[in-house]
C-alpha positions as CSV (number, residue, x, y, z in Angstrom):
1,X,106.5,110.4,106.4
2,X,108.8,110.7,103.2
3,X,108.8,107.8,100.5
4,X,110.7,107.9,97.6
5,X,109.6,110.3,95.0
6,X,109.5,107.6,92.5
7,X,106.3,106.2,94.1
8,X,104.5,109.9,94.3
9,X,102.4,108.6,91.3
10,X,100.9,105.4,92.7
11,X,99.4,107.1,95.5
12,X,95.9,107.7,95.6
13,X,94.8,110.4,93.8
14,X,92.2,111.3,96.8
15,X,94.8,110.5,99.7
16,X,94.4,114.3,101.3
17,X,91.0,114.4,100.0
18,X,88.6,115.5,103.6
19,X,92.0,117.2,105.2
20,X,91.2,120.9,105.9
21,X,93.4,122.9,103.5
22,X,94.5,124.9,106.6
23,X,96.9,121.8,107.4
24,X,100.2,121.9,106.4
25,X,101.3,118.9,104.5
26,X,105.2,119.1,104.4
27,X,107.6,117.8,101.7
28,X,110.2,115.8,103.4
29,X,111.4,113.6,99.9
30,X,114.8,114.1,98.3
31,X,115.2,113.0,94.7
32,X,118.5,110.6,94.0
33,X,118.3,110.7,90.1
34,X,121.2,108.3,89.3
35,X,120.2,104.5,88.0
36,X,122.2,103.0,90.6
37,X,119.9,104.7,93.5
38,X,116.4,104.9,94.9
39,X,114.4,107.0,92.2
40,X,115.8,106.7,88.9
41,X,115.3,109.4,86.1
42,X,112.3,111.2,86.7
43,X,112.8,113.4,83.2
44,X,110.6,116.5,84.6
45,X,112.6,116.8,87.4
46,X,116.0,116.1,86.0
47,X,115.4,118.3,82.8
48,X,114.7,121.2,85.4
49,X,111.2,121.9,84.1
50,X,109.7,121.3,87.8
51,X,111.2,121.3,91.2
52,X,110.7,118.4,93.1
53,X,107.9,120.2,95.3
54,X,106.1,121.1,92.6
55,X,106.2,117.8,91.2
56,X,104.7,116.3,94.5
């Protein structure tokens, strides 16, 4: 399930909280950094001081 990176931070902090850290959790979000579109200016991410995975 992907859902835009600009809502990362209102998830809940626990949501992955009881999964077994053997399952993969894959990063399927792609950051659209321009007003105009989905996520807006995320200023880690745009500054290049994180990737967007890390970030996640």
């Amino acid at each position: 399930m992907t859902i835009p990176l600009r809502n990362i931070p209102d998830l809940p902090k626990d949501l992955f909280a009881g999964v077994p850290a053997d399952v993969p959790v894959i990063d399927t979000s792609n950051y659209y950094p321009y007003p105009l579109l989905r996520d807006g200016q995320i200023p880690k991410l745009a500054s290049g001081a994180l990737t967007e995975s890390e970030w996640v």
